[in-house]
DSSP file (Angstrom, degrees, kcal/mol; ACC not computed):
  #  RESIDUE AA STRUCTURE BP1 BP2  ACC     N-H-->O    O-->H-N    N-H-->O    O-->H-N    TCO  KAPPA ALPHA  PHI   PSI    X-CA   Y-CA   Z-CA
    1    1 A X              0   0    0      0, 0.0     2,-0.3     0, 0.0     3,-0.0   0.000 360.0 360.0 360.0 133.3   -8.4  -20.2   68.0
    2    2 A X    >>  -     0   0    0      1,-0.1     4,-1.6     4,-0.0     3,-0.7  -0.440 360.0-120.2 -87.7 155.0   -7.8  -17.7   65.6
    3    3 A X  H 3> S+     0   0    0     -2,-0.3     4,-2.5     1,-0.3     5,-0.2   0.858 115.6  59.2 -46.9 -38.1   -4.8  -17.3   63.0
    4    4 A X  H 3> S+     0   0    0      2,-0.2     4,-1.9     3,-0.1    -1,-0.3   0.966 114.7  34.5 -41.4 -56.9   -3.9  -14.2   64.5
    5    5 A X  H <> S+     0   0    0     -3,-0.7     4,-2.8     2,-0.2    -2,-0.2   0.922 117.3  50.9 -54.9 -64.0   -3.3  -16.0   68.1
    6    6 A X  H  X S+     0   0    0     -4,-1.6     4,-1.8     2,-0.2    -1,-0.2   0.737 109.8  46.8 -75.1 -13.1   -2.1  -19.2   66.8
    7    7 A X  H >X S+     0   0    0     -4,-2.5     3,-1.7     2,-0.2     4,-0.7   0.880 119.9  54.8 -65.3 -70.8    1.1  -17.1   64.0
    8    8 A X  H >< S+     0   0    0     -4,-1.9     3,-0.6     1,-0.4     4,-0.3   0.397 104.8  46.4   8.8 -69.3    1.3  -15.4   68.0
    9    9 A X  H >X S+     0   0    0     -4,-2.8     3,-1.0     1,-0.3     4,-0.5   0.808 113.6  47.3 -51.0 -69.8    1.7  -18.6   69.1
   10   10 A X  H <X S+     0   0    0     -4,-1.8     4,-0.6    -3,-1.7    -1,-0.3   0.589 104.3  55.7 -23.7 -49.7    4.3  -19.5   66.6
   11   11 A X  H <<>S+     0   0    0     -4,-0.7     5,-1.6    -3,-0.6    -1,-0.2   0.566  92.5  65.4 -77.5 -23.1    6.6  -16.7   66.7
   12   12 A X  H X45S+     0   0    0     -3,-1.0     3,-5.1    -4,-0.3     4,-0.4   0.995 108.9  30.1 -84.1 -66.9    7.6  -16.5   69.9
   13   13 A X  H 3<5S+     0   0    0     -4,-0.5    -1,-0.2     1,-0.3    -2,-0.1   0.713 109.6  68.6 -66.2  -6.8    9.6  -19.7   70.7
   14   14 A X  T 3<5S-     0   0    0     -4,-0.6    -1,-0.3     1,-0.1    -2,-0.2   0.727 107.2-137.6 -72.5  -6.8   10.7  -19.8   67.0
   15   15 A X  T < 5 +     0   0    0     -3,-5.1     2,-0.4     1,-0.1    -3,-0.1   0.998  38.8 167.4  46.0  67.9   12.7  -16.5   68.4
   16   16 A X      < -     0   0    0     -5,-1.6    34,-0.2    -4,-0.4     3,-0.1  -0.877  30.4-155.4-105.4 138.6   11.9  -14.2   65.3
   17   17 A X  S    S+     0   0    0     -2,-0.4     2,-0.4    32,-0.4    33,-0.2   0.560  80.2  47.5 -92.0 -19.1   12.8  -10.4   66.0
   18   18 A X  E     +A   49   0A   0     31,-0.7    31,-2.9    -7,-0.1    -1,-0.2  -0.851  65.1 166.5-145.6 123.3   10.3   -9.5   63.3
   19   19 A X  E     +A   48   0A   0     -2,-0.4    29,-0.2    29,-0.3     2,-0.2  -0.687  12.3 105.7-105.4 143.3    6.5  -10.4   62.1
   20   20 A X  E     -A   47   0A   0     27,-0.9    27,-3.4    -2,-0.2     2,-0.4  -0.592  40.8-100.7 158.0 173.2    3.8   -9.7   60.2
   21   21 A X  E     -A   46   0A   0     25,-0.2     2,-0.4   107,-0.2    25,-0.2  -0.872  22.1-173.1-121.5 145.3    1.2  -10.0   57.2
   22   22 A X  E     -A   45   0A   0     23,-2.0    23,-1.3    -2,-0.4     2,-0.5  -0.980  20.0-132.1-140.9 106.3    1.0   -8.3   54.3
   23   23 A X  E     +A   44   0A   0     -2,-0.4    21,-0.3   104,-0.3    20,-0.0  -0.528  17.9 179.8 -70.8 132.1   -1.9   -8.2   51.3
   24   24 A X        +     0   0    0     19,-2.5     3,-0.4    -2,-0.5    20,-0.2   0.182  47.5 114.5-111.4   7.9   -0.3   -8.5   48.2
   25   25 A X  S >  S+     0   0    0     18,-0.6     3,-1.7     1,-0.3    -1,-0.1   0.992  77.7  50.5 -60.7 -82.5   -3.7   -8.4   46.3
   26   26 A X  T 3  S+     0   0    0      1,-0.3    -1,-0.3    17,-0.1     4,-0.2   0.820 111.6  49.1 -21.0 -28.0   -2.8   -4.9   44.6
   27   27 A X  T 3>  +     0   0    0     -3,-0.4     4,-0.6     1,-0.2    -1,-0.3   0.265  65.6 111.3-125.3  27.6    0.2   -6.1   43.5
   28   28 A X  H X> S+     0   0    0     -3,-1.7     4,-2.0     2,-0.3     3,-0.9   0.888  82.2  52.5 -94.6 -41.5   -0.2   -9.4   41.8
   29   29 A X  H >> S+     0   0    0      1,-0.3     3,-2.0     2,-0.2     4,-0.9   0.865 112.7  51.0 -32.4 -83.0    0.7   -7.9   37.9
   30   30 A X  H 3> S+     0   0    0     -4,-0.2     4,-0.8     1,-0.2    -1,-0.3   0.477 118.4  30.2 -31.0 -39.5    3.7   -6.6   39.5
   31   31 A X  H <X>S+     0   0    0     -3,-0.9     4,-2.2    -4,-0.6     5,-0.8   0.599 112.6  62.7 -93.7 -16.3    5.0  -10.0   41.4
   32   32 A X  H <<5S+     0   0    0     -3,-2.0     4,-0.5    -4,-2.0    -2,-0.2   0.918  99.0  57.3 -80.2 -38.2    3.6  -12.2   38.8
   33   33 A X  H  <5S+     0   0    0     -4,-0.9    -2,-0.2    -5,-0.2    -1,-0.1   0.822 120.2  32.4 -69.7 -25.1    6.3  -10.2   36.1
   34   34 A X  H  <5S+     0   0    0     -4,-0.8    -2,-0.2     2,-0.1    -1,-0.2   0.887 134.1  23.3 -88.1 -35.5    9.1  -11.4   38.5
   35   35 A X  T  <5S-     0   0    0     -4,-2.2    -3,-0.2     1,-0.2     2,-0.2   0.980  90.9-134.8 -87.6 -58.1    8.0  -14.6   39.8
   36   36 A X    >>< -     0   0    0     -5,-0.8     4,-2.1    -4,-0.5     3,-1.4  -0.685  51.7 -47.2 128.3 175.9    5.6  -16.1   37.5
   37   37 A X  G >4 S+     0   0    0      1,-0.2     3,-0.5    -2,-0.2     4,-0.3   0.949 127.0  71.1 -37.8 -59.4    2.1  -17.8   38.6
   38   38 A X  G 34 S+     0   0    0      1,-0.3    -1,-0.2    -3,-0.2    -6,-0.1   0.422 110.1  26.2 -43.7 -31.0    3.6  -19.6   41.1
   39   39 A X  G X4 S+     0   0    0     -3,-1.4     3,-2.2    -8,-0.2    -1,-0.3   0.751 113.4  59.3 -84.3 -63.4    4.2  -16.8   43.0
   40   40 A X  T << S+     0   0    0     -4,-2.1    -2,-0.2    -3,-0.5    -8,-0.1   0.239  91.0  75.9 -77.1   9.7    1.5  -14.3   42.1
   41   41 A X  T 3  S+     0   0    0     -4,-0.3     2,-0.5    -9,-0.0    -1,-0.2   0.394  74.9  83.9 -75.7  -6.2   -1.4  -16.9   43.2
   42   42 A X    <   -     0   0    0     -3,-2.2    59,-0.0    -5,-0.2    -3,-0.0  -0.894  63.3-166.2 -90.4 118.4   -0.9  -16.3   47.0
   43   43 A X  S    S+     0   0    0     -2,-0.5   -19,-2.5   -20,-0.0   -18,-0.6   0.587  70.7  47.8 -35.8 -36.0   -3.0  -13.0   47.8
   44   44 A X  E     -A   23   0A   0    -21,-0.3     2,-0.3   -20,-0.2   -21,-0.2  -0.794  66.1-156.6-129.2 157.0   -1.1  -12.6   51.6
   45   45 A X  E     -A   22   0A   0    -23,-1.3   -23,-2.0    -2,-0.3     2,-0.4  -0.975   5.7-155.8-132.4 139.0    2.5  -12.7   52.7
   46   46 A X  E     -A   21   0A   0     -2,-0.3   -25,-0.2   -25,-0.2   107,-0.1  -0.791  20.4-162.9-133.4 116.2    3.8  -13.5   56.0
   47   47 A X  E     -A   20   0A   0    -27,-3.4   -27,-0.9    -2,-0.4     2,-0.2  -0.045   5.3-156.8 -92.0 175.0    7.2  -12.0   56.4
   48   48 A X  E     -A   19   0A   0    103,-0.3   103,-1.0   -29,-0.2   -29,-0.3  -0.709   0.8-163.0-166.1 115.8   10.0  -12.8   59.1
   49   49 A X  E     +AB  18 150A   0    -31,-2.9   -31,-0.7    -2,-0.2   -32,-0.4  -0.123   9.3 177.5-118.9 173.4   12.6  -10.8   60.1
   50   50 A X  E     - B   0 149A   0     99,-0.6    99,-0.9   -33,-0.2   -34,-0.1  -0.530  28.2-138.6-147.1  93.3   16.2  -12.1   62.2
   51   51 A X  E     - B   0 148A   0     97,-0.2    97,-0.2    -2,-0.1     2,-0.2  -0.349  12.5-120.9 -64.4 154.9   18.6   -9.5   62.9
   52   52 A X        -     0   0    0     95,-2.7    -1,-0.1     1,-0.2    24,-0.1  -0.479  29.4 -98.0 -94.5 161.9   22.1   -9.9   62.5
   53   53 A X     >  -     0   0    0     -2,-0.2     4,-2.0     1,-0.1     5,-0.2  -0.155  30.4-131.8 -72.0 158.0   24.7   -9.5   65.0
   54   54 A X  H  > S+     0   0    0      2,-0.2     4,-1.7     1,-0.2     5,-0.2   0.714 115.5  61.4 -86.9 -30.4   26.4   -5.7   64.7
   55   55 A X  H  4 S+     0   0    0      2,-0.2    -1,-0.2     1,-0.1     4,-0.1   0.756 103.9  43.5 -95.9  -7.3   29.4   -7.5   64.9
   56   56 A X  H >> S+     0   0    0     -3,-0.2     3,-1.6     1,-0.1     4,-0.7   0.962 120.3  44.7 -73.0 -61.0   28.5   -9.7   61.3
   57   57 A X  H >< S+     0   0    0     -4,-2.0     3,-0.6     1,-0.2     4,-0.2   0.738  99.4  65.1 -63.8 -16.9   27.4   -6.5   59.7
   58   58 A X  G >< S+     0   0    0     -4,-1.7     3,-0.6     1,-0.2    -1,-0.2   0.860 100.9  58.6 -60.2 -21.4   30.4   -4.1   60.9
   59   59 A X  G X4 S+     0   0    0     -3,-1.6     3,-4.5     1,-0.3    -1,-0.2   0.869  75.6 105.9 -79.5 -23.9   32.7   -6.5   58.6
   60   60 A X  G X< S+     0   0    0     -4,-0.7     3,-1.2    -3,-0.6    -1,-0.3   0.411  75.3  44.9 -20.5 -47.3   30.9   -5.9   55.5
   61   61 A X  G <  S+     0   0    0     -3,-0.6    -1,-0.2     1,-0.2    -2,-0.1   0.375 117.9  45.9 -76.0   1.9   33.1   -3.7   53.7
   62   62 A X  G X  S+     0   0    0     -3,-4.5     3,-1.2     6,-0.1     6,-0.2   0.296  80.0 115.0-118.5  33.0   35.9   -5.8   54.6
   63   63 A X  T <   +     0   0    0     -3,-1.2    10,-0.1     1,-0.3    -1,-0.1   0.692  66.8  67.9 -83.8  -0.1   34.0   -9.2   53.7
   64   64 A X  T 3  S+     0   0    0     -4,-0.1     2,-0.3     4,-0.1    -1,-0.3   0.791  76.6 100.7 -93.7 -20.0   36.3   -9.8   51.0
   65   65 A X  S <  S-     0   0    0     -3,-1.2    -3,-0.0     3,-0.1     5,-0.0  -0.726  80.3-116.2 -78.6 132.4   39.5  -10.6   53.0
   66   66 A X  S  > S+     0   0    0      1,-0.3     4,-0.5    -2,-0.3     3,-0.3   0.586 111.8  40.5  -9.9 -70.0   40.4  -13.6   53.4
   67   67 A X  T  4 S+     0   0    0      1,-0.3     4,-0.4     2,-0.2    -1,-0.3   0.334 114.8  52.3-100.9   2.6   40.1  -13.8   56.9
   68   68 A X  T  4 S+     0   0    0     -6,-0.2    -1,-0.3     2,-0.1     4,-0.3   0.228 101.7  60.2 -85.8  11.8   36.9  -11.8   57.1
   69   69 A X  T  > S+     0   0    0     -3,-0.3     4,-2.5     3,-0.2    -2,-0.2   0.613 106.8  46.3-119.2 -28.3   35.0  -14.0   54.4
   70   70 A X  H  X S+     0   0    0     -4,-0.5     4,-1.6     2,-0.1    -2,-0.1   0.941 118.2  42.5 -68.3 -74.5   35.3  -17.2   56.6
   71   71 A X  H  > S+     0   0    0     -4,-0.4     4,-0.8     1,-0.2     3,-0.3   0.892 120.8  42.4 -27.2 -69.4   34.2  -15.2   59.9
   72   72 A X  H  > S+     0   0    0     -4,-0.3     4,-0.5     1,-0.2    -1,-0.2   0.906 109.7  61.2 -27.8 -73.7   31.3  -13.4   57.9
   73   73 A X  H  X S+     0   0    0     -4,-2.5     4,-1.5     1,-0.2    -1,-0.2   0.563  98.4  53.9 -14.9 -59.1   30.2  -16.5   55.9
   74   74 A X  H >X S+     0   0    0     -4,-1.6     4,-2.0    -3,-0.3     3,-1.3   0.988 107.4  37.0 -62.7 -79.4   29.3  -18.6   58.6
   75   75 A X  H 3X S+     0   0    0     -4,-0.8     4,-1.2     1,-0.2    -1,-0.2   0.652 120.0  51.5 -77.6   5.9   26.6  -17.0   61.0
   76   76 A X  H 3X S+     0   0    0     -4,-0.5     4,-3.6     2,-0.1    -1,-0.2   0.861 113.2  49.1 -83.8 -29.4   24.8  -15.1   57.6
   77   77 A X  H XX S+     0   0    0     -4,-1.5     3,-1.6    -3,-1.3     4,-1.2   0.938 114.4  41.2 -50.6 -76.9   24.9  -18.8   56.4
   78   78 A X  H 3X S+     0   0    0     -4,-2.0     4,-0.6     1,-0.3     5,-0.3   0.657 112.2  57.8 -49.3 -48.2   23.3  -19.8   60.0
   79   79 A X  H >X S+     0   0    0     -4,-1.2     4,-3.1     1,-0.2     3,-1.4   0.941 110.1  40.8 -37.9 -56.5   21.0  -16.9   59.7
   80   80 A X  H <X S+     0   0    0     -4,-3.6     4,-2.4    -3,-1.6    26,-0.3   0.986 114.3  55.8 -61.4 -42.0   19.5  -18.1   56.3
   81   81 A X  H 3X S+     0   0    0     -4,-1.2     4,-1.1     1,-0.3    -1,-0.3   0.587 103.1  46.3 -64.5 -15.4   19.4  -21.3   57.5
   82   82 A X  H <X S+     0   0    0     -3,-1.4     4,-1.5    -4,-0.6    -1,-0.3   0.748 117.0  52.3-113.9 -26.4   17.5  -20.9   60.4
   83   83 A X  H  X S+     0   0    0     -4,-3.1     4,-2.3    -5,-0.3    -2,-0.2   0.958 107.4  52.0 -21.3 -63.0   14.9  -18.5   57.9
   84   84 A X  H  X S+     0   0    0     -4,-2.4     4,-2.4     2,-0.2    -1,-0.2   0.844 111.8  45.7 -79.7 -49.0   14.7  -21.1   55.7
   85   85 A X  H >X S+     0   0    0     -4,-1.1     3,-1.5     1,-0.2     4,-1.3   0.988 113.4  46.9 -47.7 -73.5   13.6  -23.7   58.8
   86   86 A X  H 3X S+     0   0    0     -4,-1.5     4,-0.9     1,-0.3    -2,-0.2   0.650 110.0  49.2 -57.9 -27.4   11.1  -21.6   60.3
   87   87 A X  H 3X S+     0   0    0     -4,-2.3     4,-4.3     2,-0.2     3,-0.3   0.893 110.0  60.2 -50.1 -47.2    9.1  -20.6   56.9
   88   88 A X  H << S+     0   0    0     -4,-2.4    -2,-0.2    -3,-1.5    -1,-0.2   0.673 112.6  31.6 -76.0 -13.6    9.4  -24.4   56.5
   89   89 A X  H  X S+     0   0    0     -4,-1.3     4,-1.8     2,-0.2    -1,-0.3   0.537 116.5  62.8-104.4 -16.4    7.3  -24.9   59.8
   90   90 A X  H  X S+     0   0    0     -4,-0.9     4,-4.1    -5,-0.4     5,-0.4   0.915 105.5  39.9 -46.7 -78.3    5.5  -21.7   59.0
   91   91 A X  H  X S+     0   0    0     -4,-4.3     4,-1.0     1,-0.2    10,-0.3   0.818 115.4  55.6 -67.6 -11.9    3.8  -23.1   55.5
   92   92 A X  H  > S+     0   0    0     -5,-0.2     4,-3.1     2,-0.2    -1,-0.2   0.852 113.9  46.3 -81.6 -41.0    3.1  -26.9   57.5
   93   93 A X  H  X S+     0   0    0     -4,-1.8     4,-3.2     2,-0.2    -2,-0.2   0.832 109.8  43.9 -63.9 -25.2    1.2  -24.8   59.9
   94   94 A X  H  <>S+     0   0    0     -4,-4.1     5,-2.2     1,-0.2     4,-0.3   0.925 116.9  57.0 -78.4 -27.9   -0.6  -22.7   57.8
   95   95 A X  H ><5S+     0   0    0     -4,-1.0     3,-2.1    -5,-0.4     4,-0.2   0.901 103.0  47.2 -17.4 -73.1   -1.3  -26.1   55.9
   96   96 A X  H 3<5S+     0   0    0     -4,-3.1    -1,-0.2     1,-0.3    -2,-0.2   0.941 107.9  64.4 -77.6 -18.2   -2.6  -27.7   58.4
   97   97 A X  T 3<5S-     0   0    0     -4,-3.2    -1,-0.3    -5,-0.2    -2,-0.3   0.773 118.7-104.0 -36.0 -28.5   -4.7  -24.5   58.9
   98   98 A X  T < 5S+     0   0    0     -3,-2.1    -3,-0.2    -4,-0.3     2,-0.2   0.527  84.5 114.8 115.1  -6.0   -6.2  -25.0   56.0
   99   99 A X      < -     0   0    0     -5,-2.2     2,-0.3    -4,-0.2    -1,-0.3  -0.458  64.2-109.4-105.1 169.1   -4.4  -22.4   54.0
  100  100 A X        -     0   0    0     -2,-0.2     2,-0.4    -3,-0.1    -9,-0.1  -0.828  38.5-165.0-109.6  90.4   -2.0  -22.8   50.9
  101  101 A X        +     0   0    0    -10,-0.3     2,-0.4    -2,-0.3    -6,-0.0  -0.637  27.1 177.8  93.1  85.6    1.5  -22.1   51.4
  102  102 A X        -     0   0    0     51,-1.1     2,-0.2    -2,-0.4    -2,-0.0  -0.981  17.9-155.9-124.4 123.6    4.8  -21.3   49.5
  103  103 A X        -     0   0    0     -2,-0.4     2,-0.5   -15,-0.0    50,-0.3  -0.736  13.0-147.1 -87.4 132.1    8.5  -20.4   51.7
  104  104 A X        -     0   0    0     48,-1.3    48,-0.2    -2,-0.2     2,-0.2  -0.945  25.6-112.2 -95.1 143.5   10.8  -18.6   49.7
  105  105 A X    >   -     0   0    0     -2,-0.5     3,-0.9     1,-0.1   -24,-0.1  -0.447  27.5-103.0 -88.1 148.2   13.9  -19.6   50.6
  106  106 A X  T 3  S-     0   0    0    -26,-0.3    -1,-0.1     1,-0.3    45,-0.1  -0.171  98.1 -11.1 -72.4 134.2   16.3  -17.1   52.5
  107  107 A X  T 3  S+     0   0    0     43,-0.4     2,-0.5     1,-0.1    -1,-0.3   0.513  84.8 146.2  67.8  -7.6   18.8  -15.9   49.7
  108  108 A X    <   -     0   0    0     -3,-0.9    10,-0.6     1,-0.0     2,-0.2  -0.793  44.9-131.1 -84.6 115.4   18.4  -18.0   46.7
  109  109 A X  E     +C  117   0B   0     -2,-0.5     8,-0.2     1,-0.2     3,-0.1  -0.426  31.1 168.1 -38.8 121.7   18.9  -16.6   43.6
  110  110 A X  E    S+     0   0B   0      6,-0.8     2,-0.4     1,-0.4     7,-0.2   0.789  78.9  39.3-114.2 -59.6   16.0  -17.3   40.8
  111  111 A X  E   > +C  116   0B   0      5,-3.2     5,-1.8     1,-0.1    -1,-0.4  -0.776  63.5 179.8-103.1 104.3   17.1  -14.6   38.1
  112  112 A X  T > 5S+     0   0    0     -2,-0.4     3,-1.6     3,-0.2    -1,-0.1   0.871  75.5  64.8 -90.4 -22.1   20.9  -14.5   37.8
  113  113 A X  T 3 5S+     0   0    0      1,-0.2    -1,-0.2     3,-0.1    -2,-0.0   0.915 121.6  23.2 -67.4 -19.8   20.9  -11.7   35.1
  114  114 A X  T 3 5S-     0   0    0      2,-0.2    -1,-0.2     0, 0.0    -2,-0.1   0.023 104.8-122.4-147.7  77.0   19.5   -9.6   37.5
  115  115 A X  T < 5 +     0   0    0     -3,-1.6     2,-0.3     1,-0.1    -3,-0.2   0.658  63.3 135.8  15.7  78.4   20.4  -11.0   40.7
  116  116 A X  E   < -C  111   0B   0     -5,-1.8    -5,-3.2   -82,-0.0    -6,-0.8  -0.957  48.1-128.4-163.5 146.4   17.0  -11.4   42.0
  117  117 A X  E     -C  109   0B   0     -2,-0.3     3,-0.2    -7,-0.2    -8,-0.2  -0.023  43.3 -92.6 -83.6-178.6   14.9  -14.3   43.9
  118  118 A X  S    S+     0   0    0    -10,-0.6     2,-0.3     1,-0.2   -79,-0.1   0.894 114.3  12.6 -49.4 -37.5   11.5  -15.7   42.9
  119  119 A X  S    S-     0   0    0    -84,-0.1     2,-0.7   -85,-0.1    -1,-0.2  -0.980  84.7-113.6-153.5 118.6    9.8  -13.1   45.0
  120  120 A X    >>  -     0   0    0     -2,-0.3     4,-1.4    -3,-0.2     3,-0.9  -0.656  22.0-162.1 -99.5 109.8   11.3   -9.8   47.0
  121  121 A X  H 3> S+     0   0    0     -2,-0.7     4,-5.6     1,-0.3     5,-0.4   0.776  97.3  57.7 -41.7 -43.1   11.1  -10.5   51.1
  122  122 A X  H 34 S+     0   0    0      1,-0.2     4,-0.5     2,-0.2    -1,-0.3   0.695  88.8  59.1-102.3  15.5   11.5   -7.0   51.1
  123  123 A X  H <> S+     0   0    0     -3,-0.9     4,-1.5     2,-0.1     5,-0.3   0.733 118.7  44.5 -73.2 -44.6    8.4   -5.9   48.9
  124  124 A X  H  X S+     0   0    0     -4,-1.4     4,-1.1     2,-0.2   -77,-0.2   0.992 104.7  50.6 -75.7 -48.4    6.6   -7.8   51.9
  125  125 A X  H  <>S+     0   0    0     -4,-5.6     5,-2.8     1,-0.2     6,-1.2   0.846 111.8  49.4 -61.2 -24.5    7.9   -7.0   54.8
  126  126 A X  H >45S+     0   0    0     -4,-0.5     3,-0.7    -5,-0.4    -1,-0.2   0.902 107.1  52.6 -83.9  -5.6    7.5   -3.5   54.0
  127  127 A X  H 3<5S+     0   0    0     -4,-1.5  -104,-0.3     1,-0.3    -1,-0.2   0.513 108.3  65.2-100.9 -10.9    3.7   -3.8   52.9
  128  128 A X  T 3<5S-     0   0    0     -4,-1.1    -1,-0.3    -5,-0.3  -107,-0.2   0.382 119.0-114.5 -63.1  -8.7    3.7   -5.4   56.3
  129  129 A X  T < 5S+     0   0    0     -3,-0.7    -3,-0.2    -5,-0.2    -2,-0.1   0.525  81.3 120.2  86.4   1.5    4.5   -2.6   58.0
  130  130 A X  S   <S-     0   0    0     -5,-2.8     2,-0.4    -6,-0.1    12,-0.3   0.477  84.0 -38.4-129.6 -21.3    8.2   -3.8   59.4
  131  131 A X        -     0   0    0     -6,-1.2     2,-0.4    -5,-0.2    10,-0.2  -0.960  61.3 -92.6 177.4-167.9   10.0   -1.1   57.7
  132  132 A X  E     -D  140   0C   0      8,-3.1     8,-4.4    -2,-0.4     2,-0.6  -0.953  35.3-111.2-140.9 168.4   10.5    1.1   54.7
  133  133 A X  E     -D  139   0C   0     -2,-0.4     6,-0.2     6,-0.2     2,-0.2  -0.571  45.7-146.9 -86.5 110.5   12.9    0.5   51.2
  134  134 A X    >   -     0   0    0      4,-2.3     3,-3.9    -2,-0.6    -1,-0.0  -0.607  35.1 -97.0-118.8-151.8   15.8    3.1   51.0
  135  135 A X  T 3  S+     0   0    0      1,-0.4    -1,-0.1    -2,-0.2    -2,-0.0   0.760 128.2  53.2 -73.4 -24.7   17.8    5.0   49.0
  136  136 A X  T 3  S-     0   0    0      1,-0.2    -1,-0.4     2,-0.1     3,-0.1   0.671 116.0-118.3 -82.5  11.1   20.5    1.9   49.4
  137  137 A X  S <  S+     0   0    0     -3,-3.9    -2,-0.2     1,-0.3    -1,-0.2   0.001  74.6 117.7  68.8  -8.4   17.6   -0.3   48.3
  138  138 A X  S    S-     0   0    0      1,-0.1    -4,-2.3    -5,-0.1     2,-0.4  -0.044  77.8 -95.6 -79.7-170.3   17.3   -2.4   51.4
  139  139 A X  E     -D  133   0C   0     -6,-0.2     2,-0.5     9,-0.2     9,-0.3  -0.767  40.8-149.5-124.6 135.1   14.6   -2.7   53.6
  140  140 A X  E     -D  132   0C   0     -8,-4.4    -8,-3.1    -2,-0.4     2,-0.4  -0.946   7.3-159.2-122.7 120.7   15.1   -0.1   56.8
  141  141 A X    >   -     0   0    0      4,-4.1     3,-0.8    -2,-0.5     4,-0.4  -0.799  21.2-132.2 -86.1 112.6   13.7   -1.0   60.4
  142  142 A X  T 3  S+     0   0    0     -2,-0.4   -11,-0.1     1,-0.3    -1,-0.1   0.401 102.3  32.4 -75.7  -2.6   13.2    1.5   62.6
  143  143 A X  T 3  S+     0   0    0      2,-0.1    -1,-0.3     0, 0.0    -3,-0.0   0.466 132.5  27.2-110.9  10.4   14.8   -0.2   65.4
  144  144 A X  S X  S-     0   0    0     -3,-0.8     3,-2.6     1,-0.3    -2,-0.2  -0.287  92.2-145.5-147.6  40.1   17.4   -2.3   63.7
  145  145 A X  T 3   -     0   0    0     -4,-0.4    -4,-4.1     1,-0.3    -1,-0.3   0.054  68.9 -28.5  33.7-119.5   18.0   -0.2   60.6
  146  146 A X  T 3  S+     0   0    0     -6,-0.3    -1,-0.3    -8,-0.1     2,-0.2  -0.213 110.4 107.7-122.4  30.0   18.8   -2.3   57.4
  147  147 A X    <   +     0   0    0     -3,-2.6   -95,-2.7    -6,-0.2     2,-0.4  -0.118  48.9 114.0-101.3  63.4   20.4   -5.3   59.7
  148  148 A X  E     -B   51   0A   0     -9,-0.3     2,-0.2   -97,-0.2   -97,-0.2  -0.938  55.5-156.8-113.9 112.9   17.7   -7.5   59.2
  149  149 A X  E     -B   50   0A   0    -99,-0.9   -99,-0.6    -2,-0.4     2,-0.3  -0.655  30.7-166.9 -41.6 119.9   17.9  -11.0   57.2
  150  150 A X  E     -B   49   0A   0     -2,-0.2   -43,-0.4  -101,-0.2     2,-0.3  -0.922  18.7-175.7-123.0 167.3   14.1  -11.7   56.0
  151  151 A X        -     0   0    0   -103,-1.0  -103,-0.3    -2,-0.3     2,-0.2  -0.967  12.7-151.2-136.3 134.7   12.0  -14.9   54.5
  152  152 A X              0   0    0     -2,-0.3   -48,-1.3   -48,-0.2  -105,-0.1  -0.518 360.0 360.0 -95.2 178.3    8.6  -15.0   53.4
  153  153 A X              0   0    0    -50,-0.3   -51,-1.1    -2,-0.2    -1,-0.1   0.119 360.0 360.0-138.4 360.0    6.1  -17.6   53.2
């Protein structure tokens, strides 16, 4: 079976709203000056999109009340958390594929002076095709705008 068929395979019951692979060959200087080797030895990315509920993102500007910061918290938490799983059965399959394999985890800070992870989800998903960067810097989906949570592997 091929890799194409068997991510297919993968994606569906994991109930991911968004897929896809991206070659990152082009671009290794560039990800190796934020991440380091660790990062910048994987050639391919395989991104993975979730969208959030309309009703998570609507609160956003008020997420700093009180009682909007508990409500918010929770189902972006759940969001990341269920990222974080499915990259983690993501890199065991491509594993047992054969393949080498690193998850970056949904939302984790690596650089806090300038609030950025080991590796930017959304330098991949868009070189996946899944969307394009705008002006607000986020990644925009052309059916579900910029309310998309992503993780790579």
């Amino acid at each position: 079976m091929s890799l194409n068929k068997i991510l297919k395979e993968f994606i569906r019951p994991n109930k991911i709203d968004y897929f896809g692979v991206a070659d990152l060959s082009s671009m290794k200087d560039f990800i190796e000056s934020i991440g380091g080797k660790l990062i910048s030895k994987y050639p391919k990315s395989a991104s993975i999109g979730i969208i959030l509920p309309d009703s998570i993102v609507d609160e956003l500007p008020r997420r700093s009340e009180h009682e909007v910061a508990a409500s918010y918290r929770r189902p972006y938490d759940q969001t990341n958390q269920r990222l974080n799983i499915v990259t983690g059965k993501l890199k065991s399959l491509l594993e047992e594929e054969g393949y080498d394999a690193f998850p970056v985890p949904a939302s984790e800070r690596y650089d806090d002076e300038n609030i950025a992870a080991i590796f930017s989800d959304k330098l991949a998903a868009h070189q996946a095709g899944l969307g394009w960067i705008g002006k607000s810097c986020l990644l925009i989906t052309p059916e579900s705008g910029p309310r998309v949570r992503w993780a790579t592997v």
